[in-house]
Every structure is written in C-alpha cells, then in structure tokens.
C-alpha positions in Angstrom: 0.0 0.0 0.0 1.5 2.7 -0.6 1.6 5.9 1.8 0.8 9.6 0.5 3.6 12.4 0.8 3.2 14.3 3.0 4.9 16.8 5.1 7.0 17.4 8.8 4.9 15.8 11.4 2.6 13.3 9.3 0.4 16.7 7.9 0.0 16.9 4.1 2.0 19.8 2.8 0.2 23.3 2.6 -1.4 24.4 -0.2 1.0 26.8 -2.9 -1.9 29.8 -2.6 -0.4 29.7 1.1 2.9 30.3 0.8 2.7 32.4 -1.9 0.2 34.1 0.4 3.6 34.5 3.2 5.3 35.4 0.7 3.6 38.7 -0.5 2.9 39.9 3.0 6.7 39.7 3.7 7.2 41.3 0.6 4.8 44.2 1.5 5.7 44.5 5.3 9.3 44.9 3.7 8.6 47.6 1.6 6.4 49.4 4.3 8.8 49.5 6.7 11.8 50.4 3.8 8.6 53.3 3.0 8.8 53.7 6.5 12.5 54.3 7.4 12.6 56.7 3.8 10.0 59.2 5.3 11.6 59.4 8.9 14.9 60.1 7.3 13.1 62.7 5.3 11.8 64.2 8.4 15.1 64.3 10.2 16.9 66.1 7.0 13.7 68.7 6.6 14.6 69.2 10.9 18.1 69.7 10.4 17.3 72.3 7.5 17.8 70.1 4.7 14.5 71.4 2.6 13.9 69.6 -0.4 
C-alpha cells in the first residue's frame, strides 16, 4: 500500500496559494517599513534644515 507524501509531522504539505500568500505579506511589510525608514529620514533632513 503505498503511503501519501506528506509533510514534517505526518500533515499533508500546505497548499501553494499559502505560501505564496507568506510570501507577498513579507514582501509588502518589507517595503512598508523600507517606506517607512525613507519618510523618517526625510523628516530628520527637513529638521536639520535640509529642505527639499
């Protein structure tokens, strides 16, 4: 008989819509906080009398 593949743990292994689901929210909480990091440094420069 033969035994079905399956993942860590005896589970069957996630779906692809899943990962690729993980995948785009690490992607967009990357760029968010990269978004993020741009404006503060934006803010410090326009504080220290940078004006752009």
């Amino acid at each position: 008989m033969a035994v079905a593949n399956r993942g860590r743990g005896g589970k069957p292994p996630r779906p692809w819509l899943r990962r690729v689901g993980w995948m785009l929210l690490i992607w967009v909480a990357s760029v968010a906080a990269l978004g993020a990091a741009a404006l503060l440094l934006r803010l410090l420069m326009r504080a220290a009398g940078m004006h752009s």
